[in-house]
C-alpha positions in Angstrom: 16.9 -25.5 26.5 15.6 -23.2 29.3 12.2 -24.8 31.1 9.3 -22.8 33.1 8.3 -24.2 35.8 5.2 -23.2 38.0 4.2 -24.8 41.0 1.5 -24.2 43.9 3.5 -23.4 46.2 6.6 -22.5 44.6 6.6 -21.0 40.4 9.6 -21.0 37.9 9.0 -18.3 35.3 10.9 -18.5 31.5 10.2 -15.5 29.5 10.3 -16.3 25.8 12.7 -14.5 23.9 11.9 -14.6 20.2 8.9 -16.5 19.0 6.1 -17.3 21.7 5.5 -14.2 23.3 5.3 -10.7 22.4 7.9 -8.0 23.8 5.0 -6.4 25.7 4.3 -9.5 27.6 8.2 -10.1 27.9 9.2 -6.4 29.2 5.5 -6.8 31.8 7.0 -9.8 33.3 10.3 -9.1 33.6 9.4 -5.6 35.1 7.6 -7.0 37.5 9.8 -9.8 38.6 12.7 -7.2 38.7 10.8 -5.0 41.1 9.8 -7.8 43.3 12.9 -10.5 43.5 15.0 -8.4 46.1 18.0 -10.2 47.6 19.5 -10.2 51.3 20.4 -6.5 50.7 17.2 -5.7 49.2 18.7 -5.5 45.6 16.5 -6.5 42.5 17.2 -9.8 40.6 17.3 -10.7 37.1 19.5 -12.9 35.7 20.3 -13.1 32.1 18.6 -16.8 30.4 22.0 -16.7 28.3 23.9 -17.5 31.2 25.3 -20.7 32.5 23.6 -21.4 35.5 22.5 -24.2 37.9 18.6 -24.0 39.7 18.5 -20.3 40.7 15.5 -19.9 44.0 14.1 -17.0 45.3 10.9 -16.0 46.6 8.2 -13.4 45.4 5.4 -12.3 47.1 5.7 -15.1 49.2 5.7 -17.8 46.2 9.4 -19.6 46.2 10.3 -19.1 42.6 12.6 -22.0 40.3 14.8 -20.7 37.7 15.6 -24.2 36.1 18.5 -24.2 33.2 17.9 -28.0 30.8 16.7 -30.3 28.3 12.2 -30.1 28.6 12.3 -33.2 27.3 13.9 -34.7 30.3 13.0 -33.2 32.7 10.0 -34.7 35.1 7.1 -33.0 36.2 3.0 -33.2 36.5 1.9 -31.1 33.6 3.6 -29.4 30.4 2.3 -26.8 28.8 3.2 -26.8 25.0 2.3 -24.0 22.1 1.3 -24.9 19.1 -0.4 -23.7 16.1 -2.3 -27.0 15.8 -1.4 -27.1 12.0 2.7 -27.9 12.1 4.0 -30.6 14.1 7.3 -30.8 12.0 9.1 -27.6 12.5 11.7 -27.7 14.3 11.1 -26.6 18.1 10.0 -27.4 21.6 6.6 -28.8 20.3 8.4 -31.0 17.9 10.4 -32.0 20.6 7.5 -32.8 22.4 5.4 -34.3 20.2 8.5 -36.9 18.9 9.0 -38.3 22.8 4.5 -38.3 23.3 4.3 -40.6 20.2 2.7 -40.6 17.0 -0.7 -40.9 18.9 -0.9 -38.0 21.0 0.1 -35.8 17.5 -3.2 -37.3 16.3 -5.1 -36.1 18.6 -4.2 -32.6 17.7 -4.2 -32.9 14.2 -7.6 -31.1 13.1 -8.5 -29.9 16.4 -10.4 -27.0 17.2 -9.0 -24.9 19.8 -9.8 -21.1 20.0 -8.0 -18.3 21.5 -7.6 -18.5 24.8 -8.6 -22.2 25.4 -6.8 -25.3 26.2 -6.7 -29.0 24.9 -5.1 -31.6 27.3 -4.2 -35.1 26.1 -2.7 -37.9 28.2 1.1 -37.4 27.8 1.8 -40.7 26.1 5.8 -41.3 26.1 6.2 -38.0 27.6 7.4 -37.8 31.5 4.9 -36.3 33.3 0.3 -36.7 34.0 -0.8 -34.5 31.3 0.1 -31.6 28.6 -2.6 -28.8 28.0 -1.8 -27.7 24.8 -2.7 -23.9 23.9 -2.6 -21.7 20.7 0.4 -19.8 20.0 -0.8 -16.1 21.0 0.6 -12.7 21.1 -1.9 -11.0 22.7 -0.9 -10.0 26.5 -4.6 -10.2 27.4 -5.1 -13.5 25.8 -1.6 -15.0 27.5 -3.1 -13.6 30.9 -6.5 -15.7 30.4 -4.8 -18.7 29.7 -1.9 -18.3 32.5 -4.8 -17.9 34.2 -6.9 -21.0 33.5 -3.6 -23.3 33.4 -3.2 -22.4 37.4 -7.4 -23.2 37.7 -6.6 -26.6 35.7 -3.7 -27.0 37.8 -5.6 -26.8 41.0 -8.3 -29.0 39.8 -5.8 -32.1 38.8 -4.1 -31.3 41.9 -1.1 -30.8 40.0 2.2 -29.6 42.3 4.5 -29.1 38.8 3.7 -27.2 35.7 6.1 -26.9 33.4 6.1 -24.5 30.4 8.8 -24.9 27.8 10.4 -22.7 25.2 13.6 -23.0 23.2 14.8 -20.1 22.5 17.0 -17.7 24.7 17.6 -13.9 25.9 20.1 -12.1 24.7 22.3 -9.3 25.7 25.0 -7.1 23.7 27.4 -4.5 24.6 28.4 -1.7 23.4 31.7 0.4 23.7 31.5 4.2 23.7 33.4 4.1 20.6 31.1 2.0 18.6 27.7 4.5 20.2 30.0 7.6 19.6 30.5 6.6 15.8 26.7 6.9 15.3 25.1 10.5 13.7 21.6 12.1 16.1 19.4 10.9 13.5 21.1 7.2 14.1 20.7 7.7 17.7 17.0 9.0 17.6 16.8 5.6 15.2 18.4 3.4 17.9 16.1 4.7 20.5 12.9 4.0 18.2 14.0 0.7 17.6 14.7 0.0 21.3 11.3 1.1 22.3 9.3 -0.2 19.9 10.8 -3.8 20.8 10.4 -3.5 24.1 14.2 -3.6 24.6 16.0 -2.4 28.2 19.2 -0.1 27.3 21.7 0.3 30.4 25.2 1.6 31.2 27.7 -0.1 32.7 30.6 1.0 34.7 33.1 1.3 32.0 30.4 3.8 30.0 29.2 0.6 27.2 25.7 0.6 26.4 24.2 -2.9 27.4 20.8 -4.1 25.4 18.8 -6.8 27.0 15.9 -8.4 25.9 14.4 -10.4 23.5 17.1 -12.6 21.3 15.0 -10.9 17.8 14.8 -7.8 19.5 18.7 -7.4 20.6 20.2 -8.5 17.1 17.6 -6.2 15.5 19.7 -3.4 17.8 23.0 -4.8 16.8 22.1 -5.0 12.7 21.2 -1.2 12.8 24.3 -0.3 14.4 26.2 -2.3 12.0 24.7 -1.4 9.1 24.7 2.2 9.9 28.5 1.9 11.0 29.2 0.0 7.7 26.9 2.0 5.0 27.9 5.9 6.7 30.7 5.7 9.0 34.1 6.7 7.6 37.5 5.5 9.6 39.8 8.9 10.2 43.1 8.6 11.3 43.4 10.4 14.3 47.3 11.3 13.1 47.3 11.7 9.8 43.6 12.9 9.1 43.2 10.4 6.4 39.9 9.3 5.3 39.1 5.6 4.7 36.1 4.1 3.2 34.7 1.3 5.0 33.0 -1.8 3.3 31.6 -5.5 4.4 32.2 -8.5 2.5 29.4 -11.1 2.3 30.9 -14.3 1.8 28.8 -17.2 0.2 29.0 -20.6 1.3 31.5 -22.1 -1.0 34.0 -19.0 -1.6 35.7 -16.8 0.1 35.5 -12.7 -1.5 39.0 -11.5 -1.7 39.5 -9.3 1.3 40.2 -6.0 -1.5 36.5 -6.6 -3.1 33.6 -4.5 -2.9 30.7 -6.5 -1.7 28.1 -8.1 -4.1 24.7 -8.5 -4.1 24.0 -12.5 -3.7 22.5 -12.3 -7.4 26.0 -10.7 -8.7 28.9 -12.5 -10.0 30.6 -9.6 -12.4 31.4 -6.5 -11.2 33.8 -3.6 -12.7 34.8 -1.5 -10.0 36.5 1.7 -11.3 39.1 2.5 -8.4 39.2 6.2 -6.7 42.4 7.5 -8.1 43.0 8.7 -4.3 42.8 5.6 -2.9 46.0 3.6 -1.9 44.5 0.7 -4.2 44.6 2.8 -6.8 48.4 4.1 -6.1 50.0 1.1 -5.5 48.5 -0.4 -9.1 49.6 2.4 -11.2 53.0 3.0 -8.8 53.8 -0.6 -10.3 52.5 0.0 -14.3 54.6 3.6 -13.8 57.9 1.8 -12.8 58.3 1.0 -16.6 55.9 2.5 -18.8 56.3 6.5 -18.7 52.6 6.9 -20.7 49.4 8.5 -18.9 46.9 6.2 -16.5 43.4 7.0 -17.5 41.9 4.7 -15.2 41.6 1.5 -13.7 39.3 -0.9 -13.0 39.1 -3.9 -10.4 37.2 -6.8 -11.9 35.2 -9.0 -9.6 34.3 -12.2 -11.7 33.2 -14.9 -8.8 33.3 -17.6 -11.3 37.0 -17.2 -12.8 38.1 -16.1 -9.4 36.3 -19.3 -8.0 38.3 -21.7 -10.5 41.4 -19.9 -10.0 41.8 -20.6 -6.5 40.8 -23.9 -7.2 44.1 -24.2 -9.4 46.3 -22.4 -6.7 45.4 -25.1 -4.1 46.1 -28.2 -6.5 49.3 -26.3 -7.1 49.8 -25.4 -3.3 48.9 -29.3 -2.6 50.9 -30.7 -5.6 54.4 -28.6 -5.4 55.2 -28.7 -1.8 57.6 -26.1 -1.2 57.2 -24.3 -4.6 53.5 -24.0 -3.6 51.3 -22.0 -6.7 54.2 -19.5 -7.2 51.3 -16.8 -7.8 53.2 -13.6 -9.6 51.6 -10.3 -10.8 52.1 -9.8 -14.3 51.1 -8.1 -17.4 48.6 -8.7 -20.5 48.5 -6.2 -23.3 45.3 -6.4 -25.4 43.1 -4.8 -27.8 39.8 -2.6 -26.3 37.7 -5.4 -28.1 39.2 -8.5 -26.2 39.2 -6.7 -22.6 35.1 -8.1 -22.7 35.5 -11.7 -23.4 38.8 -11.8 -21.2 36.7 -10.2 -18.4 33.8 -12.3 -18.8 35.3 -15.8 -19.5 38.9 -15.1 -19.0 42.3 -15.2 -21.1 41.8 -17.6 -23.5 44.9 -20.1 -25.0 42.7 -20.8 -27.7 43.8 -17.0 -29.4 47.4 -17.9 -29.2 49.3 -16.9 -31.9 48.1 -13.5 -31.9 50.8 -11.8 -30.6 53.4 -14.8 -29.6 54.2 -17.8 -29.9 58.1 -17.9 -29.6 57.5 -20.5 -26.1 54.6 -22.2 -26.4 50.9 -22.1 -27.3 49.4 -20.6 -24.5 48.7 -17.7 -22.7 51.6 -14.9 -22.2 52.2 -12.4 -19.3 55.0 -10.0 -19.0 57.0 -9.4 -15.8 57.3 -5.8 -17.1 54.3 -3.4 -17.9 56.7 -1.8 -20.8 56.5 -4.9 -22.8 53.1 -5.2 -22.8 52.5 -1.8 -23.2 53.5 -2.2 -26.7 51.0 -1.2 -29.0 51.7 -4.8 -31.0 50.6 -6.5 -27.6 48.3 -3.4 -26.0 46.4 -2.0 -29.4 45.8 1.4 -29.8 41.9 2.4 -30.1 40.5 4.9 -32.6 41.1 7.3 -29.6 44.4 6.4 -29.0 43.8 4.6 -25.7 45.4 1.5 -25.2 44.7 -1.4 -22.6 46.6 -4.0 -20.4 45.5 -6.3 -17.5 47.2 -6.5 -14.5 46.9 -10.6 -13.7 47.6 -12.9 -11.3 49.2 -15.7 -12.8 50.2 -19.1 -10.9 53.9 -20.1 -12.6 54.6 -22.7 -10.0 57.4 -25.0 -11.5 58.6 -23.6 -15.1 61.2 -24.7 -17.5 62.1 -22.4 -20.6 59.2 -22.6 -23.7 59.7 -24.5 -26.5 57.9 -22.8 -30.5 54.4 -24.3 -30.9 54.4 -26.7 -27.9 50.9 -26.8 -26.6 51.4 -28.5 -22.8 54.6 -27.9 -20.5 57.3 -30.2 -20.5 57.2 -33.1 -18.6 59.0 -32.0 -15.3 58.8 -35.6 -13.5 58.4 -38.5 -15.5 55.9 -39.9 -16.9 52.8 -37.4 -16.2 53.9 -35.1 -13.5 54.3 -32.0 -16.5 56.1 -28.2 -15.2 53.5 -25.9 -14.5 54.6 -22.6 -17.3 57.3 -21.8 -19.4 59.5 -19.0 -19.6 61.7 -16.7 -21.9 64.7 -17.1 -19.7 65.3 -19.3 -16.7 67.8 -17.0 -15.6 66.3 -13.9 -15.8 62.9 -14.6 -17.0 60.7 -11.8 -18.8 57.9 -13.4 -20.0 55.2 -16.4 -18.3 53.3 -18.4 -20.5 50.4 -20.7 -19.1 48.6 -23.4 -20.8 46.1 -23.7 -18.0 42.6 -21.2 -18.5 42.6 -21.0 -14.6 45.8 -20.8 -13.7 45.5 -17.0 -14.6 42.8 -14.2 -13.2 42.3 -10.7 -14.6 42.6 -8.4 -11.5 42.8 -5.4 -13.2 42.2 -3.7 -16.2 44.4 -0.2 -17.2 43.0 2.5 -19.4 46.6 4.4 -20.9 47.8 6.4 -23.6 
């Protein structure tokens, strides 16, 4: 946690990055430091309050300067300055901090007081290591920060205090960027940039090896750094400097408990279904119907990605007990087929394939699920049934087989592989050569696709 420091004699500036001072007042003191902290060659100082650094000491206009890198709490001085709104003591920060090592009875005497802008209420410092702490009312006016700067030094003088120390705990920030990533970005994204950097007070530099370098406030940089992405990710367009090939970018916005599959469009945090209809010119789109084409000769109409969070959630819940439970075999995850009729695509989108409509089309192996390792068998229109227009529909699915054993008629669990509970994981047609998967497991299959042919 970075510490200010000001002394009589000798002063030790921090310049709050995000939340207790504005970007004017930042920018004004760190332009006037940087003119006046010269070293032996006359050069301007500044460091960077990201960096890893011991006591840094220089002098300005005759007042030795401390740069001082550590925990507030302890550190030991004559008087801390602390900012507060005088209303919450709780939230998380420097004044909580504070507050916690004072004790429960300096709090107290804050709690109700009435302190206006630019005035100070001391209190002894109870637990805390040091004579006194003035406490002051977060601020983000300049002129009001100047009057009580100000009137800490005249309180200073008067308790014959030698140490002040001033504490936030937040930090600066700095970013670079390549020429690349600036080069990517349109004028009007540039003009934007620029807006953004003066508005918020940011310095914009460049290096020796041409990257733009931000500085300034932590809220400020990232501010920089989300418009660049965001224009990058929502406008920019990856060309192949070979082949002239034009490639969509996208972001993925993972939530906390799953992972989206690297191939997904990204979804809103209130979305858990979305149909993606693919670009028939994208390689996505290709490889799918490449695949469906190697054995069905009939026309692709479309396809369509489906993005079900929930199913794909409990499917890779499956994979792993499979992965964890079959040691080598692992989840044996295939890509198969599933013909269906147009008004089943719904429900098996929404909540999946379903064991429960077995017998439908088959039930030669087993009461479950079935999947085809060849598109031309489900393509048949007694599995894939023709529409009033003639269209016909099949899912393209990933299916975990793991450990199977050929199907038996009407059986409604696998086998038992290892005695006595340890069952296989699917059945097939043919354990030499098998054509067809059956599953018994609702998540140990996920709909990835759905194909539009006729």
């Amino acid at each position: 946690m970075p510490l200010i420091f000001l002394l009589m004699k000798s002063a030790i500036f921090f310049l709050d990055p995000l939340v207790n001072c504005t970007p004017f007042m930042f920018q004004t003191v760190r332009g006037n430091l940087s003119a006046k902290m010269v070293d032996s060659r006359g050069q301007a100082l500044f460091w960077s309050l990201t960096s890893d650094l011991d006591e840094i000491i220089m002098a300005v206009d005759g007042i030795e300067v401390h740069l001082v890198f550590g925990d507030i709490t302890n550190e030991t001085t004559d008087a801390t300055v602390n900012t507060t709104d005088f209303k919450d003591f709780q939230t998380a920060g420097v004044c909580k901090d504070i507050l916690t090592k004072a004790g429960p009875q300096i709090q107290a005497q804050l709690t109700g007081a009435q302190v206006a802008s630019g005035q100070i209420f001391t209190t002894p410092p109870g637990g805390f290591p040091c004579k006194t702490i003035m406490h002051v009312c977060e601020q983000r006016d300049p002129a009001v920060i100047k009057t009580l700067a100000k009137e800490i030094v005249v309180q200073c003088e008067r308790g014959r205090y030698r140490k002040l120390k001033r504490a936030y705990d937040n930090q600066c920030s700095t970013q670079t960027f390549s020429p690349d990533e600036i080069s990517c970005l349109t004028p009007d994204e540039m003009d934007q940039l620029f807006s953004t950097v003066d508005s918020l007070h940011l310095k914009v530099e460049k290096n020796s090896s041409e990257e733009w370098v931000v500085k300034g406030l932590k809220d400020g940089v990232n501010e920089v750094l989300k418009l660049t992405k965001d224009a990058a990710l929502r406008q920019m367009e990856a060309t192949s400097c070979d082949s002239g090939q034009v490639t969509a970018l996208k972001r993925l916005e993972n939530l906390p408990d799953f992972t989206l599959p690297i191939y997904w469009d990204n979804m809103n945090q209130s979305e858990t279904f979305k149909v993606i209809e693919l670009d028939q010119s994208s390689g996505e789109y290709e490889t799918v119907k490449a695949d469906f084409k190697r054995t069905v000769t009939k026309t692709v109409l479309k396809i369509e990605r489906i993005q079900n969070i929930n199913l794909r959630r409990l499917y890779e819940v499956r994979k792993t007990e499979l992965e964890n439970k079959n040691d080598s075999m692992g989840a044996g995850e295939r890509i198969l087929y599933h013909g269906t009729s147009k008004e089943s695509c719904t429900s098996i989108m929404n909540t999946n394939f379903n064991r429960s409509l077995a017998g439908q089309n088959a039930t030669a192996y087993g009461q479950g699920t079935y999947f085809a390792v060849n598109a031309s068998y489900s393509s048949n229109p007694i599995y894939a049934v023709p529409a009033a227009d003639g269209n016909q529909y099949m899912f393209v699915a990933r299916v975990l087989t793991g450990y199977h054993t050929r199907g038996q008629t009407n059986i409604r669990t696998p086998p038992v592989r290892v005695a006595p509970d340890h069952l296989y994981d699917s059945v097939v047609d043919n354990m030499q050569n098998p054509f067809m998967f059956v599953v018994f497991h609702d998540c140990q299959a996920y709909p990835d696709y759905l194909i539009t042919f006729k």
